[in-house]
C-alpha positions in Angstrom: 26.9 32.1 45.0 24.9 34.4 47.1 21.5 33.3 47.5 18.6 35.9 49.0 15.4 34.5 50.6 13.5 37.0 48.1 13.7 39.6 46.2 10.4 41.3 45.9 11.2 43.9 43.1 12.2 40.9 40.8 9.4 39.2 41.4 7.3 41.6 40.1 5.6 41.1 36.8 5.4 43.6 34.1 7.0 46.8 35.8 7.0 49.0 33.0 2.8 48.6 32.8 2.4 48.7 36.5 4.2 51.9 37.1 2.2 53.2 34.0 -0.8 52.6 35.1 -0.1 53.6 39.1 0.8 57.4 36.9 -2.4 57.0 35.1 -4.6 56.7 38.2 -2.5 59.7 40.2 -3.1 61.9 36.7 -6.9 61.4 37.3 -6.5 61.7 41.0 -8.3 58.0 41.6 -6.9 56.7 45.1 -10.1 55.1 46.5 -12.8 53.1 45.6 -13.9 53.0 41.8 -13.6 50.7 38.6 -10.4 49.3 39.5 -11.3 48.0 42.9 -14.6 46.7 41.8 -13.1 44.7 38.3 -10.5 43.1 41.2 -13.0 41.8 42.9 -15.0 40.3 40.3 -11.7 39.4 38.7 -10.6 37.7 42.3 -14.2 36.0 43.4 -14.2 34.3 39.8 -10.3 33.3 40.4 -11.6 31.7 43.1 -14.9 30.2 42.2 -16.4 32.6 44.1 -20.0 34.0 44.2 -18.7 37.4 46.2 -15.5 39.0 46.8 -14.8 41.8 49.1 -11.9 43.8 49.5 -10.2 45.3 52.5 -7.3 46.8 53.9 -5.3 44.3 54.7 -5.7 40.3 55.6 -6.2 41.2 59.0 -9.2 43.1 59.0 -10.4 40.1 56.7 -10.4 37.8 59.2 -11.9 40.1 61.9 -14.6 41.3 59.6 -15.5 37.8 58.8 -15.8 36.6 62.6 -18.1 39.7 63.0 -20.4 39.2 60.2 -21.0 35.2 61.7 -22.5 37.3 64.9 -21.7 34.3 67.4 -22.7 34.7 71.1 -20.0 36.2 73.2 -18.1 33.3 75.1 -18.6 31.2 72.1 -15.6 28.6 71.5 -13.5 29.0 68.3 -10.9 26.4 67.6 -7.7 27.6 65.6 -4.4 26.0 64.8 -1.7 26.7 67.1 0.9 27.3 64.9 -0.5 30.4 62.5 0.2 34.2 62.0 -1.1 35.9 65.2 -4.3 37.6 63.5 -6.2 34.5 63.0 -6.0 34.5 66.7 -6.6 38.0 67.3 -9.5 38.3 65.5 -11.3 35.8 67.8 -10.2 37.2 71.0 -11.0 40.7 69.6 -15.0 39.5 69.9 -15.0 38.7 73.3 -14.6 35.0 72.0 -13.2 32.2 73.5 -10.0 30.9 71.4 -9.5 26.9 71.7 -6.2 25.8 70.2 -5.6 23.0 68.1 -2.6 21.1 67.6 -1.4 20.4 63.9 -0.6 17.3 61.8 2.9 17.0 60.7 2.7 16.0 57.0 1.3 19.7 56.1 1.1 22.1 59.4 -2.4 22.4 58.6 -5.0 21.5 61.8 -5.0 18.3 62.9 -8.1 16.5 63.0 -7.7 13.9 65.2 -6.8 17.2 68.0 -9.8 19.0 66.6 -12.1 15.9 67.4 -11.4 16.3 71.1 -11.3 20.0 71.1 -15.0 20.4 69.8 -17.6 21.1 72.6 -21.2 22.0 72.6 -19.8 25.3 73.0 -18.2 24.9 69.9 -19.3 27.6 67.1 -16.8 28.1 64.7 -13.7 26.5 63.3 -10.9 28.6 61.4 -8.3 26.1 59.5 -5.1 27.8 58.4 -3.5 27.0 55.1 -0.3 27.4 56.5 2.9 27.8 53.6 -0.5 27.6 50.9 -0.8 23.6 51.9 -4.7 23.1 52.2 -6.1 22.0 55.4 -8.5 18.6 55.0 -11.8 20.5 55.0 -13.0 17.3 53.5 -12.7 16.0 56.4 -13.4 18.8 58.9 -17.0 19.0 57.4 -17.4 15.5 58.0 -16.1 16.2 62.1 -19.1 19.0 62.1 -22.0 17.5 60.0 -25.4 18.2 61.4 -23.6 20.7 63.9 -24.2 23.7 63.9 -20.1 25.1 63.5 -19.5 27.8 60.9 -16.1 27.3 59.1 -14.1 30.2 58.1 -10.8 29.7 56.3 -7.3 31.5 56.6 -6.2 31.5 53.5 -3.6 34.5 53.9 -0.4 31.8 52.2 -2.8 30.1 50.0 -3.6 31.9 46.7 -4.1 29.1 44.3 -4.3 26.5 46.5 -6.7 23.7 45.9 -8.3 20.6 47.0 -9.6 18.7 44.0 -9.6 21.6 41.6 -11.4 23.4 44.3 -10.3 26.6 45.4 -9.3 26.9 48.8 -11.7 29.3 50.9 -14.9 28.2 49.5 -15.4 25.0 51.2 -16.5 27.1 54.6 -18.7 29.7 55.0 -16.3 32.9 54.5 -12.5 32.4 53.3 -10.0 35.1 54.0 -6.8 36.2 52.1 -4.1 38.3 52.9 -2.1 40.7 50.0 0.7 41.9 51.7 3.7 42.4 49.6 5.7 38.9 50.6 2.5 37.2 49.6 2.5 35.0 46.1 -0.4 37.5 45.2 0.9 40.5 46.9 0.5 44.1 46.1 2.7 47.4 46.8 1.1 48.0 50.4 -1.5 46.3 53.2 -4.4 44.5 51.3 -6.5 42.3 52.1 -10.3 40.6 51.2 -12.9 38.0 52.1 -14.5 35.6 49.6 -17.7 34.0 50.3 -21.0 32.5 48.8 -23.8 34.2 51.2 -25.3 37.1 50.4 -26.0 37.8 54.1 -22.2 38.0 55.2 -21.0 39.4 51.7 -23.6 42.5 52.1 -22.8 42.9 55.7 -18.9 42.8 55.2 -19.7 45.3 51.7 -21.0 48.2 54.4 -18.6 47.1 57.8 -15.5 48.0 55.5 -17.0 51.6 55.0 -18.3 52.6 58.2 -21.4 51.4 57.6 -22.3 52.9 54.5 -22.5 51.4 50.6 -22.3 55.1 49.6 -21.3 58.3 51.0 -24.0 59.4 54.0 -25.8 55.8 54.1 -24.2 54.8 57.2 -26.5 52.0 58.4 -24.6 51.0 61.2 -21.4 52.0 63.2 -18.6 50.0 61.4 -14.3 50.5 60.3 -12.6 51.7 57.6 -11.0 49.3 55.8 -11.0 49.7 51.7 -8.4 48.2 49.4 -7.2 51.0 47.5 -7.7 51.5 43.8 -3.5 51.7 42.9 -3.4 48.3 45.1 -6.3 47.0 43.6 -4.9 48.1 39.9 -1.5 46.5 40.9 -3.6 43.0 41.9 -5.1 43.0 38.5 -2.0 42.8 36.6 -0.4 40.0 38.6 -3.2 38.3 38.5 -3.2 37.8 34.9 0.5 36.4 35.3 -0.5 34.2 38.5 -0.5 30.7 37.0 2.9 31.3 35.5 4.3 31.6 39.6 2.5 29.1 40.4 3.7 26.9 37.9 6.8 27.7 38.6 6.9 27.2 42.4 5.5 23.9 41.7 8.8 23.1 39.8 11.2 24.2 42.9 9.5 22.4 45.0 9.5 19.1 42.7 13.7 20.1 42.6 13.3 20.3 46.7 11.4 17.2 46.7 14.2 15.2 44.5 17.0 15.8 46.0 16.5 16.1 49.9 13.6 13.3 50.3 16.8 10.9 51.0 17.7 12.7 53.8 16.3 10.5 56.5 17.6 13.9 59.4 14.8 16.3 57.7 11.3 15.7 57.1 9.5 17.5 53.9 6.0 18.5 52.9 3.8 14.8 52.8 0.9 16.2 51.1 -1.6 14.1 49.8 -3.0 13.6 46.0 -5.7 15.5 46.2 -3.7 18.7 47.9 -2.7 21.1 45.4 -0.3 23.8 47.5 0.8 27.3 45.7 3.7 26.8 48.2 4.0 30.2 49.7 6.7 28.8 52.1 8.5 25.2 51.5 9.7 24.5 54.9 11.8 21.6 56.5 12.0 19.8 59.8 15.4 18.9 61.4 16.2 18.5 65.3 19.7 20.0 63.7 17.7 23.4 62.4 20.0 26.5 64.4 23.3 24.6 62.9 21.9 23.9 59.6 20.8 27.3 60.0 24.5 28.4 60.3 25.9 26.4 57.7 23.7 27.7 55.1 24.5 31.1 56.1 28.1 30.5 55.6 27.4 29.6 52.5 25.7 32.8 51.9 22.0 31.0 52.0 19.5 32.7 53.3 16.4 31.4 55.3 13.6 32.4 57.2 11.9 30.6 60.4 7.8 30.7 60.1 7.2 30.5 63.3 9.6 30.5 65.8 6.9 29.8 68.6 3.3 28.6 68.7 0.1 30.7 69.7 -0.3 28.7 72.9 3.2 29.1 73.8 2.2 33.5 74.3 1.1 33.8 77.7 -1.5 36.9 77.0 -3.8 34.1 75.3 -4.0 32.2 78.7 -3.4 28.5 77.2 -1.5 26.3 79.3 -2.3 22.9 77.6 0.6 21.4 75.4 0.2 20.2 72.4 2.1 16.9 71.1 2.8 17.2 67.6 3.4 21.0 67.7 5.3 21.1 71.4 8.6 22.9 70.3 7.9 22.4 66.5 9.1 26.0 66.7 12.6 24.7 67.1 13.0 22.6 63.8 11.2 24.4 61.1 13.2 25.9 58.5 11.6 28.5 55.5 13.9 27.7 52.4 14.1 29.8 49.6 11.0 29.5 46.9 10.6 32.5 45.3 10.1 32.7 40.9 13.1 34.3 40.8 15.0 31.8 42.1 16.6 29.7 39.3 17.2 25.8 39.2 21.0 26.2 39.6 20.3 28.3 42.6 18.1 25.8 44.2 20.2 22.7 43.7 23.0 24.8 45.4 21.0 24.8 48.0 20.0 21.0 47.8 24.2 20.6 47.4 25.1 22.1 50.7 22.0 20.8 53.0 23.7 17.5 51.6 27.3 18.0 52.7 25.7 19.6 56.0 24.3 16.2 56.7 26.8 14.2 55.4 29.6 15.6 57.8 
């Protein structure tokens, strides 16, 4: 049995109406902006709970857009999470801001809060949890760190489509949450996409113009700004797996209950310890082993495929000029393991799996 990480083309809904409706909007030569783009959004902020949704070009340009539209002093502190995708970083530094990493818990990867309590300083202006794999980060509990500061929150929320915290959508707990549509995403469309959710006007109308140089309309630049619009076949593409999103979910949910069932014995690997009230859309279902490059082997001798997400931690890049180690994330980098959790993996597939990482640690 050969076993890919993920196949994106079968894990597209609905192909036949998708390439219908991508020859629809050539035919009327609709590539940017219009109906389809605005019906996403609306489509996306209500999927979220949202009062606004913007989209952009790509999750990247979220989160940079979103620091922007905060307008914090230059030399303000920002903590993030040391082990995260690179732009959550980026778009910090890219403000002339100064980036404070934060070790991470090891039950979900998400920031630790017993790290973030000694990290915050009166210089302190903005937090950015992660949602790292689509396991929510205890914003519960990070509002409670910050109450009666005044700390803006904005979260990452690239891996976390569907993700909750009791039945509420990750992204809206903070003051702007940013999502990322890239094509290996759960929610991901044919190209680069990308949007910001939030519940203030200010930073929604702000973020509406900075996507489009300035300008709601064509010559009303306000302002010198980017370009960075979701495009109306990506937008159109969104909206139809949308409509078939709780279906992935649902079933993601049921390979990781298979994961859960038949590896929590192992005492050599450590899984997901996620609490009641975390609901994860499990972008990534990773395990922890001292034993990860030869487990690594094995598997790919028995034609498994997995992934490493991330190899390193932020701190570890010497660009970012951050010497101090952290102690739950110090060569985490080293022992995580991505296993396959995709829809179209099937149960007989994914107890395969379960079957060999068994023998592997039973020899």
């Amino acid at each position: 049995m050969k076993i890919k990480f993920t196949d994106l083309y079968k894990l597209t809904p609905y192909k036949k109406k998708i390439k219908k409706k991508i020859n629809s909007l050539i035919e009327k030569n609709q590539f940017v902006g219009g109906e389809e783009v605005k019906k996403f959004e609306n489509e996306f902020a209500k999927f979220t709970g949202s009062k606004y949704c913007v989209s952009l070009g790509n999750g990247t340009d979220a989160l940079y857009l979103a620091v922007k539209s905060l307008n914090l002093k230059k030399g303000s502190e920002v903590i993030v999470p040391c082990n995260t995708w690179i732009s959550t970083a980026e778009s910090v530094v890219g403000e002339n801001l100064k980036i404070i990493f934060c070790d991470v818990n090891l039950d979900d990867y998400s920031i630790c809060t017993k790290d973030l309590k000694k990290k915050i300083s009166s210089k302190t202006k903005l937090i950015m949890p992660v949602h790292l794999y689509g396991n929510p980060a205890n914003l519960y509990e990070i509002k409670n760190i910050i109450k009666n500061k005044n700390i803006k929150i904005i979260e990452d929320c690239a891996q976390a489509h569907g993700s909750k915290i009791n039945s509420k959508h990750v992204g809206t707990f903070g003051d702007i949450g940013t999502f990322s549509f890239f094509p290996g995403k759960n929610l991901g469309c044919f190209g680069d996409g990308g949007a910001i959710v939030t519940n203030n006007k200010k930073y929604y109308e702000y973020v509406m113009r900075a996507r489009n140089h300035g300008a709601l309309k064509k010559y009303d630049h306000k302002f010198s700004a980017y370009n960075s619009r979701l495009d109306t076949i990506q937008a159109a593409i969104l909206r139809i797996k949308l409509k078939n999103y709780s279906r992935q979910l649902n079933r993601r949910r049921q390979i990781s209950n298979l994961y859960y069932k038949n590896l929590s014995n192992i005492q050599k690997i450590k899984l997901f310890n996620l609490k009641k009230n975390q609901f994860s859309c499990y972008h990534q279902f990773v395990i922890r082993t001292s034993q990860r490059n030869s487990l690594q082997k094995f598997l790919k001798k028995n034609n498994i495929s997995t992934m490493i997400h991330y190899p390193y931690m932020l701190n570890d890049l010497k660009f970012f000029k951050y010497n101090k180690k952290m102690k739950n994330s110090y060569k985490l980098g080293n022992k995580i393991l991505s296993l396959p959790i995709s829809e179209e993996h099937s149960n007989k597939e994914i107890n395969y799996i379960c079957e060999k990482i068994q023998i592997f640690f039973k020899n």
